[in-house]
ROSETOR-212512 format. One record per residue (C-alpha): residue in one letter; y, x, z. Coordinates in steps of 0.25 Angstrom, whole numbers. Example, Ala and Ser with C-alpha at 12.3 -4.5 7.8 and 13.67 -1.06 7.14 Angstrom:
<torpas>
+------+-------+-------+-------+
! keke !    yy !    xx !    zz !
+------+-------+-------+-------+
!    A !   -18 !    49 !    31 !
!    S !    -4 !    55 !    29 !
+------+-------+-------+-------+
</torpas>
This chain:
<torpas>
+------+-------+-------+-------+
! keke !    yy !    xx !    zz !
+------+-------+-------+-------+
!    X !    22 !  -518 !  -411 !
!    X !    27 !  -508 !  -401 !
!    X !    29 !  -493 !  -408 !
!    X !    33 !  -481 !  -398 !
!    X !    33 !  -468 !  -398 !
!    X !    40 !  -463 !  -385 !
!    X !    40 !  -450 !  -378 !
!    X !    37 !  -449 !  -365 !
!    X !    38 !  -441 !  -352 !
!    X !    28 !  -432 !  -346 !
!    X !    24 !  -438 !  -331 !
!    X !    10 !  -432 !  -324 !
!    X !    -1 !  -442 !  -322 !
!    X !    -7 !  -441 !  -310 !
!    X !   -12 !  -454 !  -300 !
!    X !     3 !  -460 !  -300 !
!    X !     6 !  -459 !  -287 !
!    X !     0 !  -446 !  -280 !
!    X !     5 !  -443 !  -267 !
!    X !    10 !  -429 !  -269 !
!    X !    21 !  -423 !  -266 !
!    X !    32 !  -418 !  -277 !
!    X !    30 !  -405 !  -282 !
!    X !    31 !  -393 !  -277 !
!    X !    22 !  -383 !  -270 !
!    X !    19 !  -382 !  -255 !
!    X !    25 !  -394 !  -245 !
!    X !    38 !  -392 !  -240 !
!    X !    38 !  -388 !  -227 !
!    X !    23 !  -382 !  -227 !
!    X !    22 !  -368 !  -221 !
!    X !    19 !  -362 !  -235 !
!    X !    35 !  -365 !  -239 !
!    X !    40 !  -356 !  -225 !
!    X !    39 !  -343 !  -231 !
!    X !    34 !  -339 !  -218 !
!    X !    22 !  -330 !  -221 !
!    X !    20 !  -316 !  -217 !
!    X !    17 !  -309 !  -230 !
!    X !    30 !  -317 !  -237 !
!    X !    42 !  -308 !  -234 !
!    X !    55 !  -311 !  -234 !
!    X !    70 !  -305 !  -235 !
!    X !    81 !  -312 !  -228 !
!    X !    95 !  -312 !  -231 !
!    X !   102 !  -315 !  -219 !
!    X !   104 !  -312 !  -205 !
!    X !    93 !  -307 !  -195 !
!    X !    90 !  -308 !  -182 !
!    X !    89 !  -294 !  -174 !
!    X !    73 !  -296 !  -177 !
!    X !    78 !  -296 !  -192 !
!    X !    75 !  -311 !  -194 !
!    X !    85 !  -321 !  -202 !
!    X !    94 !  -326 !  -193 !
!    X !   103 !  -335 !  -198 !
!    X !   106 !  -340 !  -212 !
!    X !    97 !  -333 !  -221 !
!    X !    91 !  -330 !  -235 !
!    X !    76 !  -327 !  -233 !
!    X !    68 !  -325 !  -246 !
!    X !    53 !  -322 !  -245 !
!    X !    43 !  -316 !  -253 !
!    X !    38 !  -327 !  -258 !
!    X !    51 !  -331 !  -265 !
!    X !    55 !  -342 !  -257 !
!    X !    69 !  -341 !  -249 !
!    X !    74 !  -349 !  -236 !
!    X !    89 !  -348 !  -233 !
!    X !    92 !  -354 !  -220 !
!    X !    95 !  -352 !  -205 !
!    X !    86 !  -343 !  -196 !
!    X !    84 !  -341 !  -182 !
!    X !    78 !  -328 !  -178 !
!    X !    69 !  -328 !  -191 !
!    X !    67 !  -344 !  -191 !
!    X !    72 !  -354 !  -200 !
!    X !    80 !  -363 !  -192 !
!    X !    91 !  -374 !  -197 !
!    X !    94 !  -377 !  -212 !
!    X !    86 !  -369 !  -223 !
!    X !    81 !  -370 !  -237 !
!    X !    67 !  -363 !  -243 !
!    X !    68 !  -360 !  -258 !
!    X !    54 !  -358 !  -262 !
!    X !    50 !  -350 !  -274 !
!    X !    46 !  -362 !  -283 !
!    X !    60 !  -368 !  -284 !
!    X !    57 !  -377 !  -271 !
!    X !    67 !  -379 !  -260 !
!    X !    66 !  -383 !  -244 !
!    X !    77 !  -385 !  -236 !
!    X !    80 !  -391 !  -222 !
!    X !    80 !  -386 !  -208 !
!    X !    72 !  -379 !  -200 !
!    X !    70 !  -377 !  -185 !
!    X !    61 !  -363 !  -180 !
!    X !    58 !  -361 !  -193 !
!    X !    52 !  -374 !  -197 !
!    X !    58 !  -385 !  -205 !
!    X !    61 !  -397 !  -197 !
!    X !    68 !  -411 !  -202 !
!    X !    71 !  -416 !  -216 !
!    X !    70 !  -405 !  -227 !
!    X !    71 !  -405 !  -242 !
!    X !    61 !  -399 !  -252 !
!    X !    65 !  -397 !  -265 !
!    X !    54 !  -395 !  -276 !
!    X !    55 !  -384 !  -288 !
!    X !    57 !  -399 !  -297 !
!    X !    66 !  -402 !  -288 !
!    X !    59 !  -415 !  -283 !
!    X !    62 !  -415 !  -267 !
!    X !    54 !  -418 !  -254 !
!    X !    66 !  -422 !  -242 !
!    X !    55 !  -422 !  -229 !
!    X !    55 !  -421 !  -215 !
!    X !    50 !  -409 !  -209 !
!    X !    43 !  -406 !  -195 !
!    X !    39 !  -392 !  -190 !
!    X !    40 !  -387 !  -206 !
!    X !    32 !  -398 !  -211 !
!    X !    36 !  -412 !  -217 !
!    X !    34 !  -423 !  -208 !
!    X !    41 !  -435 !  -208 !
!    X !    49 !  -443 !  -221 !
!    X !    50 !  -438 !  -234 !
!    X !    55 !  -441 !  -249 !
!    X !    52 !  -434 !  -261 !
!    X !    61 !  -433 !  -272 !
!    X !    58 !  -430 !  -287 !
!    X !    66 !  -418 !  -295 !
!    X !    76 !  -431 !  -299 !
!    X !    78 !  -434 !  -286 !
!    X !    69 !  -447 !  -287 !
!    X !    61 !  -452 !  -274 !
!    X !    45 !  -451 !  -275 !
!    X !    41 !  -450 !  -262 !
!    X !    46 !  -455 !  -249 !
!    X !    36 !  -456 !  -236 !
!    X !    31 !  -446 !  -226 !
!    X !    25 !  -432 !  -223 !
!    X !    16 !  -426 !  -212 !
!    X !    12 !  -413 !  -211 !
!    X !    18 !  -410 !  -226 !
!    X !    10 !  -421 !  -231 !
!    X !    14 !  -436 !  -236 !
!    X !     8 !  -444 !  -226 !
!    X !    10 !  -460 !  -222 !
!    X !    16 !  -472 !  -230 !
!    X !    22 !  -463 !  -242 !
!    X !    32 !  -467 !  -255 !
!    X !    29 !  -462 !  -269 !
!    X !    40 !  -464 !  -280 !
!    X !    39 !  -462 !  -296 !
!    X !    51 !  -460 !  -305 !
!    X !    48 !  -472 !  -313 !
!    X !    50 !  -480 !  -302 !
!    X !    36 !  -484 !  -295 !
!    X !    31 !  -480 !  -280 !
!    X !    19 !  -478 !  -273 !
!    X !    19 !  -482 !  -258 !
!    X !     7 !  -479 !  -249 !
!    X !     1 !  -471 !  -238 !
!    X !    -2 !  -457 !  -241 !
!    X !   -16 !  -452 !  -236 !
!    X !   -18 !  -439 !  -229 !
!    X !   -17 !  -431 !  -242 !
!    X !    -4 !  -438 !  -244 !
!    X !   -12 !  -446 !  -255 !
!    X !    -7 !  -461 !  -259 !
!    X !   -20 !  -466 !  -256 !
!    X !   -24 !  -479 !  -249 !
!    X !   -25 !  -494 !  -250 !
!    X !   -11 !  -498 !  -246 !
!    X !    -3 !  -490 !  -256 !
!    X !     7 !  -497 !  -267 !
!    X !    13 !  -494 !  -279 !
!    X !    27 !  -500 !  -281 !
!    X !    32 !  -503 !  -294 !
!    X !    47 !  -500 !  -299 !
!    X !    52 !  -513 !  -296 !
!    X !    49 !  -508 !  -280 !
!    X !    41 !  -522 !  -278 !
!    X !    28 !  -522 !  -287 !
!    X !    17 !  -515 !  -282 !
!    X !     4 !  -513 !  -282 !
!    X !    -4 !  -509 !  -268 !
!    X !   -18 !  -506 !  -265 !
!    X !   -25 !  -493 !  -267 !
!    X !   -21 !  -479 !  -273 !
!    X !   -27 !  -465 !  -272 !
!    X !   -19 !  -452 !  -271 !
!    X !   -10 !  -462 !  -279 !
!    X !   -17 !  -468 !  -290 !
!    X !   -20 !  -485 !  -289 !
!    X !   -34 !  -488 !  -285 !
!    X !   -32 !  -503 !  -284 !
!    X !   -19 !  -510 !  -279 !
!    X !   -14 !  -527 !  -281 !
!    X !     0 !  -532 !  -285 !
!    X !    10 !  -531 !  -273 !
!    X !    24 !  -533 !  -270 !
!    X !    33 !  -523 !  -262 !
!    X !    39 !  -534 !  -253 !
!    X !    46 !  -525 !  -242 !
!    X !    49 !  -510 !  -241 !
!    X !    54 !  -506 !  -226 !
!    X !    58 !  -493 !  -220 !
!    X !    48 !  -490 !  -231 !
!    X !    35 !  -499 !  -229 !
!    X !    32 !  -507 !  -240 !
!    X !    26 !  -520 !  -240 !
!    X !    17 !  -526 !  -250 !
!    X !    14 !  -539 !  -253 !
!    X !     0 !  -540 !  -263 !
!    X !    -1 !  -550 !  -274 !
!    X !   -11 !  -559 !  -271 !
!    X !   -24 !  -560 !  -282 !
!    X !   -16 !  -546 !  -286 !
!    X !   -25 !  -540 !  -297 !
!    X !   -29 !  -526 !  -293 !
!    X !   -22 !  -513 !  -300 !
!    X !   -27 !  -499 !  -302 !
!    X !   -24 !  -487 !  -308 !
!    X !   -27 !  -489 !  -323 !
!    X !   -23 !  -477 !  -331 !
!    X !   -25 !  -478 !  -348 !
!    X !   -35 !  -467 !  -354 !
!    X !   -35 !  -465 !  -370 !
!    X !   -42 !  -477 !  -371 !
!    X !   -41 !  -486 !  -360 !
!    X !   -27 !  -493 !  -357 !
!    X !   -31 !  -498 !  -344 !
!    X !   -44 !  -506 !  -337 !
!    X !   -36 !  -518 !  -335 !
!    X !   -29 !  -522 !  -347 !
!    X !   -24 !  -535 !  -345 !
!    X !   -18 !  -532 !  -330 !
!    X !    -4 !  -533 !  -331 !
!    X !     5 !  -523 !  -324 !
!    X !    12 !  -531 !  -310 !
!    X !    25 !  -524 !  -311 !
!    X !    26 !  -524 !  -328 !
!    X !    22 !  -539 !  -327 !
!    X !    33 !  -543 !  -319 !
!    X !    43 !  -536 !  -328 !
!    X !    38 !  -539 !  -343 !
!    X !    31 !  -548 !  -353 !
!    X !    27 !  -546 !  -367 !
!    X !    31 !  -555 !  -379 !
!    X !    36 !  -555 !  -393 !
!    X !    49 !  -545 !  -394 !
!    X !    60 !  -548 !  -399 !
!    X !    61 !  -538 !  -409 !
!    X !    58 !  -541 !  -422 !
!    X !    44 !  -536 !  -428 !
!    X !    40 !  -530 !  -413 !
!    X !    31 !  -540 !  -409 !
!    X !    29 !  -539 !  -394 !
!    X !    38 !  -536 !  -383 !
!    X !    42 !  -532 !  -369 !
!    X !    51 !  -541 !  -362 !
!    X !    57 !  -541 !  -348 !
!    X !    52 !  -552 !  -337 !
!    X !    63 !  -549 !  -327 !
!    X !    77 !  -546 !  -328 !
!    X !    76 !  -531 !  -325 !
!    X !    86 !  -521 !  -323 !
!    X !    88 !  -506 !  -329 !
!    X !    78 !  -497 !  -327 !
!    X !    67 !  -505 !  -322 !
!    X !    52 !  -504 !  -325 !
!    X !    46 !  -514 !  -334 !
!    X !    35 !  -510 !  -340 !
!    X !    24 !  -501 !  -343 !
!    X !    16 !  -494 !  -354 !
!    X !     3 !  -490 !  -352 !
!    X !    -6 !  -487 !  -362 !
!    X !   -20 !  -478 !  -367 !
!    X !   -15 !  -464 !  -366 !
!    X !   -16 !  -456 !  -377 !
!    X !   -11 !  -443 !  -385 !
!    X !     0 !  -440 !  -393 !
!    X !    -8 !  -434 !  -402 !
!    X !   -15 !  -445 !  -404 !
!    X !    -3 !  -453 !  -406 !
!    X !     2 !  -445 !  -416 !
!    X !   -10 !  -445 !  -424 !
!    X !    -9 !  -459 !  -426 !
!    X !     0 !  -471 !  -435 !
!    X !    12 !  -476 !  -429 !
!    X !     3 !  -489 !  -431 !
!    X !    -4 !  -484 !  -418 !
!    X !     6 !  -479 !  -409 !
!    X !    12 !  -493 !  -408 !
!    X !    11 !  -493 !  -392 !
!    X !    11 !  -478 !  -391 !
!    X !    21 !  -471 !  -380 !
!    X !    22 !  -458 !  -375 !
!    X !    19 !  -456 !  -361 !
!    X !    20 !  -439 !  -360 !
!    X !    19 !  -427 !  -370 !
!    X !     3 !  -429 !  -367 !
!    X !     0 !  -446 !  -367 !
!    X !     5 !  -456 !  -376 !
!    X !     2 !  -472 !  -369 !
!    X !    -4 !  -480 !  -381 !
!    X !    -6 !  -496 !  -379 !
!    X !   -14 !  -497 !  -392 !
!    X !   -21 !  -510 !  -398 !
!    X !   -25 !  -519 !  -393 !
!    X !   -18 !  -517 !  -382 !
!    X !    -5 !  -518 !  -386 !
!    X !    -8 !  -533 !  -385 !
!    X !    -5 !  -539 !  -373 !
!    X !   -17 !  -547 !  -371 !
!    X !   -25 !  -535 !  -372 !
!    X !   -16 !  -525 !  -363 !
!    X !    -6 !  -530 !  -354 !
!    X !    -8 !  -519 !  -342 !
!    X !     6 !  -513 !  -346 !
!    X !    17 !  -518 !  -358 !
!    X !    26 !  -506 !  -361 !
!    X !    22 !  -504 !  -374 !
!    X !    25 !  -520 !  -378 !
!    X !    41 !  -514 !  -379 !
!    X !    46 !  -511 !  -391 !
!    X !    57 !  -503 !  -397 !
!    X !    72 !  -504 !  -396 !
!    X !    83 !  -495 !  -401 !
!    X !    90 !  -502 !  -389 !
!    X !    80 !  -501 !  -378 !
!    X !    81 !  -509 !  -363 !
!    X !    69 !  -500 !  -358 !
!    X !    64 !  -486 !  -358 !
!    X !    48 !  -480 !  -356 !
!    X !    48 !  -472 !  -344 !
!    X !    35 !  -463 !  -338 !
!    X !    28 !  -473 !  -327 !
!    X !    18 !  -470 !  -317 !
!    X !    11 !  -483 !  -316 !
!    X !     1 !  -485 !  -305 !
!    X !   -10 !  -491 !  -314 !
!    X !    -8 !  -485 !  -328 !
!    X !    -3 !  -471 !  -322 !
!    X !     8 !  -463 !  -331 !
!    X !    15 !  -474 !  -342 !
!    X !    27 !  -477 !  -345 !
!    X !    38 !  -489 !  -343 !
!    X !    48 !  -497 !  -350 !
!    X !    59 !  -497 !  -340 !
!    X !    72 !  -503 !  -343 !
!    X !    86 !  -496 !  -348 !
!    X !    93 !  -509 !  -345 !
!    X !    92 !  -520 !  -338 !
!    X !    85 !  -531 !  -345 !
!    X !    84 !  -546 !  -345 !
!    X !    71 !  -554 !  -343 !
!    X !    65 !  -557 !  -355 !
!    X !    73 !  -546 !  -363 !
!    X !    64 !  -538 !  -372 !
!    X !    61 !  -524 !  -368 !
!    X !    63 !  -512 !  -377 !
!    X !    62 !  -497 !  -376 !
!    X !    64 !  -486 !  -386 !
!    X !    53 !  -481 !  -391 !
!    X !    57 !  -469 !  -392 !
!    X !    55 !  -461 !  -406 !
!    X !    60 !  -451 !  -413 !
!    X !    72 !  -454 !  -420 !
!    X !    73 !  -440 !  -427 !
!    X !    66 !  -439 !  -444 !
!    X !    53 !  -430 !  -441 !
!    X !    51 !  -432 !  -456 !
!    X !    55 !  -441 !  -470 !
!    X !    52 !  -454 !  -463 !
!    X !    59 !  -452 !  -451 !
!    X !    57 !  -452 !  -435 !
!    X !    41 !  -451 !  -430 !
!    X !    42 !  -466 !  -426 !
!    X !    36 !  -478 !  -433 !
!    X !    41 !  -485 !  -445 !
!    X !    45 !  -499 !  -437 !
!    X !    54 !  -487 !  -429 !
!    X !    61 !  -481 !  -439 !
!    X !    66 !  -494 !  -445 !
!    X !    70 !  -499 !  -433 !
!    X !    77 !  -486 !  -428 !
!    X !    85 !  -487 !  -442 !
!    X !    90 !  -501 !  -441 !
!    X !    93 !  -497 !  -427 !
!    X !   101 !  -485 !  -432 !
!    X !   106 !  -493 !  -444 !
!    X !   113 !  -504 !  -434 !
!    X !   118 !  -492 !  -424 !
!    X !   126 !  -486 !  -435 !
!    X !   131 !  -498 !  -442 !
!    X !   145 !  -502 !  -439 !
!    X !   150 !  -512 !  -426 !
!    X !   150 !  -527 !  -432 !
!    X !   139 !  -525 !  -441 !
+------+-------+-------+-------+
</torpas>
């Protein structure tokens, strides 16, 4: 049986693949972000023209708490200059009669950025948005300060969205694909604003100057968006996931008294995505309340959710729509769970790997207890944890050679 215990991350649940631009207020580029109103007053440090307008490299802070510095031509913004806005967020590039023109940077309050190309002030043309880690999330085009055409959408843990956003700059449509970690495994058909309505098994058989081709697996069965209440772990229980059933199987472990195990089909290198965990959602409290007995396939997803594959589903022939939690425990894992947006479960988590591993090796994660006494019988975890976290402790501190 599988115990764990695992503190999680928090990660917002929306559709899993809106659209929407990063964070951070108005759109770079839009009228609202020029300062440019007559009731907004400004002081300028710098010099002026004889009408008293910059000229020059100057300073100007407004009213409004927002500064450019930059070069002026008789009260116009023209050649290099940055806005510092009063939220934290940060525009520079270069302007011609007072407009911004070419490629320019935005940089968020979280520090995510937007590098665009800007026509007449507004974006138009390519553009890629970074996260505050510098990761990519989005990479396609604007119009008019709007996504538009055949757009990218990236995710930390790996996964992408590719589609053609809709007037709204929505990823809604009949020929949209998500594209699983492995950048091969897809699944293409239809989402709205983002969230799976119906797509088939395909493969990512070419990628171009950016346009993806897809080839459909014929007799495919049909995936949608399937996210776990308190009570129902999916609609289609028995529908394996495309991308986990490539990577692993289940059979008996090979640790003594753990009965089932997870276990790699493919050789696979560090960091790969192998499997999820999907499961009822439920609370902690709820968790809490109850004996270890019935927490055995119990992990944390945020500070709100814990994911819960309870009986009798924690048999493969009644559940097998996901197989995280048929991992079990090492002191010495070769995987770690990590937050995954999944396009038919929603927020779960994944086992991905530490190491490379070796097809058929078995994989393990820690689950992630804590080590410290809370009382006389020592760290909040189950009894089968504590014994082995001793033995383990006991073998780390004896002697080399015994």
């Amino acid at each position: 049986m599988v115990l764990q215990r695992v503190s999680g991350s928090g990660h917002q649940d929306s559709a899993p693949f809106r659209a929407e631009p990063i964070p951070g207020g108005v759109v770079p580029g839009s009228s609202s972000m020029d300062s440019d109103d007559e009731n907004v007053e400004e002081v300028v440090e710098g010099p002026l023209d004889d009408d008293g307008q910059p000229h020059g490299f100057c300073t100007v802070t407004y009213s409004s708490s927002d500064r450019f510095e930059g070069h002026f031509t008789h009260g116009e913004k023209n050649g290099k200059g940055k806005f510092f806005f009063f939220d934290g967020s940060a525009l520079e590039g270069f302007y011609v009669d007072d407009a911004l023109q070419g490629q320019a940077v935005y940089t968020y309050e979280d520090g995510s950025v937007l590098n665009g190309t800007y026509v007449d002030g507004e974006l138009n043309g390519p553009a890629q948005e970074l996260d505050g880690e510098g990761r990519l999330v989005f990479k396609g085009q604007y119009k008019d300060n709007s996504r538009c055409g055949e757009c990218w959408v990236y995710y930390p843990d790996g996964g992408c969205v590719f589609g053609q956003v809709n007037e709204d700059g929505e990823m809604t449509g009949d020929s949209v694909a998500y594209v699983y970690p492995d950048g091969r495994t897809a699944l293409y058909g239809s989402f709205v604003d983002g969230e799976l309505i119906e797509a088939r098994l395909a493969t990512l058989i070419s990628n171009q100057t950016g346009r993806p081709r897809f080839d459909i697996a014929p007799n495919s069965p049909v995936y949608s968006y399937d996210k776990s209440t308190s009570s129902c772990i999916a609609t289609h229980l028995l529908l394996p996931d495309p991308y986990e059933n490539q990577r692993v199987f289940v059979a008996d472990s090979m640790i003594r008294g753990a009965g089932q195990g997870l276990f790699a089909k493919m050789d696979a290198e560090a960091d790969a995505v192998m499997s999820f965990y999907n499961g009822v959602r439920i609370t902690h409290s709820e968790v809490d309340s109850r004996d270890w007995a019935l927490n055995g396939n119990t992990i944390s997803l945020d500070e709100d959710t814990v994911i819960d594959v309870p009986q009798p589903f924690d048999q493969a022939d009644r559940y097998c729509a996901s197989l995280g939690h048929k991992a079990n425990h090492s002191f010495t894992p070769n995987c770690k769970y990590e937050p995954f947006v999944h396009p038919r479960f929603g927020q779960i988590k994944c086992i991905r790997t530490l190491r490379a591993v070796q097809k058929d090796e078995e994989l393990t994660v820690a689950y992630g207890y804590d080590h410290e006494a809370t009382g006389k019988n020592g760290p909040e975890a189950p009894d089968w944890y504590k014994r082995e976290l001793e033995a383990f402790q006991q073998r780390r501190a004896a002697p080399t050679g015994q």
